[in-house]
C-alpha positions as CSV (number, residue, x, y, z in Angstrom):
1,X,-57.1,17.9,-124.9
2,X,-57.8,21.5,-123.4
3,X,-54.5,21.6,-121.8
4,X,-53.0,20.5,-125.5
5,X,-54.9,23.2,-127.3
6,X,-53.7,25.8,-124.6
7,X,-50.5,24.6,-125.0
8,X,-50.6,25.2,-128.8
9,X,-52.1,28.8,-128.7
10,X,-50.3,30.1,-125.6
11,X,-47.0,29.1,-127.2
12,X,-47.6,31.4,-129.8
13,X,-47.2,34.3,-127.2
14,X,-43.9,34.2,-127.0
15,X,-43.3,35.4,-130.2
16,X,-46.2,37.8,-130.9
17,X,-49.3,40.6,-131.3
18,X,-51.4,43.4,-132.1
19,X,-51.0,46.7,-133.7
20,X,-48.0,50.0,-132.9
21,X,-45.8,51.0,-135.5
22,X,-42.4,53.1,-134.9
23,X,-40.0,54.2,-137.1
24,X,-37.0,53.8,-135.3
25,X,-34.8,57.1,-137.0
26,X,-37.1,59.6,-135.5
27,X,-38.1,57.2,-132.8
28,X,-41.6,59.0,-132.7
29,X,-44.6,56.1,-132.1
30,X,-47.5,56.8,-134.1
31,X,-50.4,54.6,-134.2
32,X,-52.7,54.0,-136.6
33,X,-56.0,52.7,-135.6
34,X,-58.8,52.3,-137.9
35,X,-62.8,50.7,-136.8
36,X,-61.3,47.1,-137.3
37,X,-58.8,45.7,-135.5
38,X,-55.9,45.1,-138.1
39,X,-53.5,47.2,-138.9
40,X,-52.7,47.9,-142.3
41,X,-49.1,49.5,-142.4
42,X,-47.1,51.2,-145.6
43,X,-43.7,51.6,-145.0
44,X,-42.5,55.4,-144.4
45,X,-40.3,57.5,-146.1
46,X,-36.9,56.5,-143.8
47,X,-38.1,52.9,-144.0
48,X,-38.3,53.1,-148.2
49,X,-34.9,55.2,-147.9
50,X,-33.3,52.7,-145.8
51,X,-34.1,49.8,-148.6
52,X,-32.6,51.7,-151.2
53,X,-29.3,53.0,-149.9
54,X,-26.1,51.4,-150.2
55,X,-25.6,51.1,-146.1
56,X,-26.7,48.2,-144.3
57,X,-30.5,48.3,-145.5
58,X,-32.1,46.6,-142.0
59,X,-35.6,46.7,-141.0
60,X,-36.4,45.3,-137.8
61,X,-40.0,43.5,-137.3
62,X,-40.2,44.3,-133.4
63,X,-42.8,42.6,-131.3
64,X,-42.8,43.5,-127.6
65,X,-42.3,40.7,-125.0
66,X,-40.2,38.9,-127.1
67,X,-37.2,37.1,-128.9
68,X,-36.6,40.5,-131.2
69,X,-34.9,42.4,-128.3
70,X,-32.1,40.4,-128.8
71,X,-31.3,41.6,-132.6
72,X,-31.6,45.0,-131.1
73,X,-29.2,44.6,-129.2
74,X,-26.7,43.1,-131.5
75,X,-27.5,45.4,-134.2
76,X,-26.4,48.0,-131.7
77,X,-23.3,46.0,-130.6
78,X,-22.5,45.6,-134.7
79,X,-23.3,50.0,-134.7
80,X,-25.4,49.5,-137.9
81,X,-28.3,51.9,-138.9
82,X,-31.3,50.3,-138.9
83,X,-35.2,51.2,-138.5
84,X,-37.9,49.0,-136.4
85,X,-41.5,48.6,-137.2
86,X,-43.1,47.5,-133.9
87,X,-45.9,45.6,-133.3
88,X,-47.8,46.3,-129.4
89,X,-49.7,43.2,-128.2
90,X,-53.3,43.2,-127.9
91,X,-55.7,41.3,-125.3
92,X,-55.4,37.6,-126.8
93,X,-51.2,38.4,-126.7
94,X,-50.9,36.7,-130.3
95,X,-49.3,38.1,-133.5
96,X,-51.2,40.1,-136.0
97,X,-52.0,39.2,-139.4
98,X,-49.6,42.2,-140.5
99,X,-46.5,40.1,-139.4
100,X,-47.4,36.9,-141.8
101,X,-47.3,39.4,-145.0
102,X,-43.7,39.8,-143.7
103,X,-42.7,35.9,-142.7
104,X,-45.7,32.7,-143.5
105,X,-45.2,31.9,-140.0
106,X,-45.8,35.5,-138.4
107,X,-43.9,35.5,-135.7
108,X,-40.7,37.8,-134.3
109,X,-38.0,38.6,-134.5
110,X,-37.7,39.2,-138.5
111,X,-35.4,41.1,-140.3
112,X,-35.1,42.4,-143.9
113,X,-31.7,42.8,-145.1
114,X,-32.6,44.5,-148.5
115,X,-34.2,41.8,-150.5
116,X,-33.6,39.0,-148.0
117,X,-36.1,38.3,-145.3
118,X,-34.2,36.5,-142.3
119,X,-36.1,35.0,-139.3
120,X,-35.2,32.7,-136.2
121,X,-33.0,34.3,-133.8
122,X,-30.0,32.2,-133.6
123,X,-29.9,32.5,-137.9
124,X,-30.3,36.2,-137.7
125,X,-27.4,36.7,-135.1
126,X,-25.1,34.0,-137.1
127,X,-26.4,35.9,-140.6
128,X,-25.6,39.6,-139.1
129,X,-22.2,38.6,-137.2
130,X,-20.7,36.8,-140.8
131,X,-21.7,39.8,-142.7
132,X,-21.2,43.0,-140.8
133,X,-19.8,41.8,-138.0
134,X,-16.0,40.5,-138.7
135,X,-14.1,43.4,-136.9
136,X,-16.5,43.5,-133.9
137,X,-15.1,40.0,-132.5
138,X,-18.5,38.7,-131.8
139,X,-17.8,35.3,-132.8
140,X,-14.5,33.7,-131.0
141,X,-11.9,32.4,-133.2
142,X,-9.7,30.3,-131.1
143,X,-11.1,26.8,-131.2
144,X,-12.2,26.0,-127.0
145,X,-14.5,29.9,-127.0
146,X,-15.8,28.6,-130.5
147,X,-16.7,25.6,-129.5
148,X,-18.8,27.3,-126.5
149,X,-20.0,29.9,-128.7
150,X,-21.8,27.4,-131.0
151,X,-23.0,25.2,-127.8
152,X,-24.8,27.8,-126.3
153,X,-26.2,29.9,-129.8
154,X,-28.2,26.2,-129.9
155,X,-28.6,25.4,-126.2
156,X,-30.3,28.8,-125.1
157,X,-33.3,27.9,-127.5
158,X,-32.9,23.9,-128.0
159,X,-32.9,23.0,-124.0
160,X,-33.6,26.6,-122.5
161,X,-35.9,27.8,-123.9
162,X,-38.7,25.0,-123.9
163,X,-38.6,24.6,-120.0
164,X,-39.5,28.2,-119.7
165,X,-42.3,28.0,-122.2
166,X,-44.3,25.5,-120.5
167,X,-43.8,27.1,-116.9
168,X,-45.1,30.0,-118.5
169,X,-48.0,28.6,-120.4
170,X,-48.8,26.6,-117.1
171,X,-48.8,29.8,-114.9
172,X,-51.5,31.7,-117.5
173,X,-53.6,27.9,-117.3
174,X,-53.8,28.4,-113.9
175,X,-55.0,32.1,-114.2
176,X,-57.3,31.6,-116.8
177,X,-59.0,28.3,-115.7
178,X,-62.8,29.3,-115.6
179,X,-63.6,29.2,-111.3
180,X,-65.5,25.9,-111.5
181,X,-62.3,23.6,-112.2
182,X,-60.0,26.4,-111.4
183,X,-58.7,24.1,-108.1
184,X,-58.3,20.8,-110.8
185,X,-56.6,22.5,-113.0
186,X,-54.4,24.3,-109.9
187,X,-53.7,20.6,-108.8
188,X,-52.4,19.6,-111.9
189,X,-50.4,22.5,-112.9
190,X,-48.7,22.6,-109.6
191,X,-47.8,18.9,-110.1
192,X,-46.6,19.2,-113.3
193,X,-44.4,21.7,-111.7
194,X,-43.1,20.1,-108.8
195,X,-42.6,17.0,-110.4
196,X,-40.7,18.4,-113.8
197,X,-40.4,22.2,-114.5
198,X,-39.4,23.2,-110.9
199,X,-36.4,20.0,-111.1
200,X,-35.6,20.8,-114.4
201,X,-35.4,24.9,-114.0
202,X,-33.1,24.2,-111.2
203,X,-30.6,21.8,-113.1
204,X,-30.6,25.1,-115.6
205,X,-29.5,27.2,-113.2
206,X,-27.1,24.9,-111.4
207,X,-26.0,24.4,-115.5
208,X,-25.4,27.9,-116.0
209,X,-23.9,28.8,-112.6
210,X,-21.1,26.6,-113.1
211,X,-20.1,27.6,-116.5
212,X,-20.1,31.3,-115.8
213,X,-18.3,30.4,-112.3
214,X,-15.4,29.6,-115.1
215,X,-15.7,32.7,-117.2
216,X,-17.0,36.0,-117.8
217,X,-19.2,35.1,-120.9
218,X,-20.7,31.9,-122.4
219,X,-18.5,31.7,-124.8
220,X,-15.0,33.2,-122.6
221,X,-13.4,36.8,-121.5
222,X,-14.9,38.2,-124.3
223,X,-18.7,39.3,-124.9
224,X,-19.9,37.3,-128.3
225,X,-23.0,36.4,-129.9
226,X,-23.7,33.7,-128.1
227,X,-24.5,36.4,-124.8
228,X,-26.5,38.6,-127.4
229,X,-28.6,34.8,-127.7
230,X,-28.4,34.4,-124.2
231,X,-30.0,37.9,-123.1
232,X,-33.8,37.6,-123.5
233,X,-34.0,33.9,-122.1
234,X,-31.7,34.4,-119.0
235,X,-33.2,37.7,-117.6
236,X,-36.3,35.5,-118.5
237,X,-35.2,32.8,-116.2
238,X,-34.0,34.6,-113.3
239,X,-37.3,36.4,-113.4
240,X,-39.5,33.3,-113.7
241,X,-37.3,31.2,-111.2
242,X,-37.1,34.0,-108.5
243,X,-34.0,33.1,-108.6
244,X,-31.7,35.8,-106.9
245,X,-27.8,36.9,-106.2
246,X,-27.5,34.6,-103.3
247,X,-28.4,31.2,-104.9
248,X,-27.0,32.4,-108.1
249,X,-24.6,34.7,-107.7
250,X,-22.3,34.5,-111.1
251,X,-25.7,33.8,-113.7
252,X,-26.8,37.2,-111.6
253,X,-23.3,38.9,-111.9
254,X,-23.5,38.3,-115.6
255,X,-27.1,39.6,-116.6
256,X,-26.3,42.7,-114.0
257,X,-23.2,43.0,-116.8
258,X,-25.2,42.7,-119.9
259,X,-27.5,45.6,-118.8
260,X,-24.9,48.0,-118.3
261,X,-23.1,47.4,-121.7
262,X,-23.7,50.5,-123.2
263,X,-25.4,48.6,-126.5
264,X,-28.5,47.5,-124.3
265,X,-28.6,50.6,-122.9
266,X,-29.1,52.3,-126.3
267,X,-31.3,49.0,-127.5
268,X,-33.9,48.9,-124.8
269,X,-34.1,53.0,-125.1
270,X,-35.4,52.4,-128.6
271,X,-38.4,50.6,-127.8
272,X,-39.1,52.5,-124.5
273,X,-37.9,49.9,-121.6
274,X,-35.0,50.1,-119.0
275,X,-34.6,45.9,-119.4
276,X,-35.6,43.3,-121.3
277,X,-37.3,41.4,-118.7
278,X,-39.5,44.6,-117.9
């Protein structure tokens, strides 16, 4: 039962919390902090102007440490104008009631498109491509890079992403176990891992090694959105895996790529980082 209610909090983190706001034209951070610890945040002037032109009116809910990097950098791959209003995490790394006026379910990334509130990564990157996206060849038309394209926009969160979770809410079990039952809950933990996440990791990286032994992106020759889904939870698994350029030389060639396309570059400026997995 503890382990199942640490489950259900700590999976929270990867989407979420506390307090920072930027606006992302003037890319000044200002916080505001008041005696409590909520945040409560009124759009600024760039943000209000942003809603009411008739260019692209995108508003990017950014919370560090997680999924949103992604639409950063496809909104920079797409070259639209957008603004961010970021949230920092706090001590208990969960979202902050801020983000639930925005979405119900709080979490990040979400977008506003003008009147339309988009969330869930894959669905943002699918929404963004089919509207603003038809002359950046983001999303393959010949059949075989299409088919790849939609495998991995659903396998990077469907089979990926899970695995990674739980090796990450096991490693913060093991740090945060109170010292009496620290070593039980060490024993477990390091079973669970040995017997399923360590296998399982390792099939994902065989996985992904052979496909990008055949070509240069996911989805063929040509970046797409299926690499812009592919961003956050591959420099994620390299860095939780320890993997490294000998045992996985082409799934290393291929994140090495990713960070020097000039897109990240200009996304991960934004929100003050040099990588994603940083």
């Amino acid at each position: 039962m503890q382990i199942a209610n640490a489950y259900s909090i700590l999976y929270s983190i990867e989407d979420n919390r506390d307090l920072k706001l930027c606006n992302s034209s003037s890319w000044q951070v200002r916080e505001q902090r008041k005696k409590s610890k909520h945040i409560k945040h009124k759009m600024s002037d760039t943000e209000n102007k942003a809603i009411t032109s008739n260019s692209p009116s995108i508003v990017v809910y950014w919370l560090a440490d997680s999924r949103a990097d992604r639409i950063l950098l496809l909104l920079e791959e797409l070259e639209l104008p957008y603004v961010i209003q970021k949230f920092e995490r706090g001590p208990d790394k969960l979202a902050p009631a801020e983000l639930k006026k925005i979405h119900p379910l709080g979490k990040s990334p979400v977008i506003k498109d003008g009147d339309k509130v988009v969330a869930e990564s894959g669905f943002i990157i699918d929404y963004l491509i089919s509207k603003y996206g038809k002359e950046k060849h983001l999303k393959p038309t010949n059949e075989e890079d299409l088919f790849q394209y939609n495998y991995f926009l659903h396998y990077i969160e469907g089979s990926l992403m899970p695995i990674l979770v739980m090796k990450y809410i096991f490693l913060n079990l093991q740090k945060q176990a109170p010292w009496l039952v620290k070593p039980v809950v060490n024993g477990i933990c390091n079973k669970i891992d040995q017997l399923y996440l360590g296998p399982n990791i390792r099939a994902h990286l065989d996985f992904l090694e052979g496909e990008l032994k055949q070509r240069k992106w996911l989805a063929g020759e040509q970046f797409s959105g299926a690499d812009i889904q592919a961003s956050f939870t591959l420099e994620m698994l390299l860095k939780r895996s320890n993997a490294n350029e000998e045992n996985v030389p082409n799934l290393s060639r291929y994140v090495a790529a990713m960070r020097e396309r000039p897109a990240y570059k200009r996304a991960m400026e934004k929100v003050g980082k040099s990588c994603i997995a940083e």
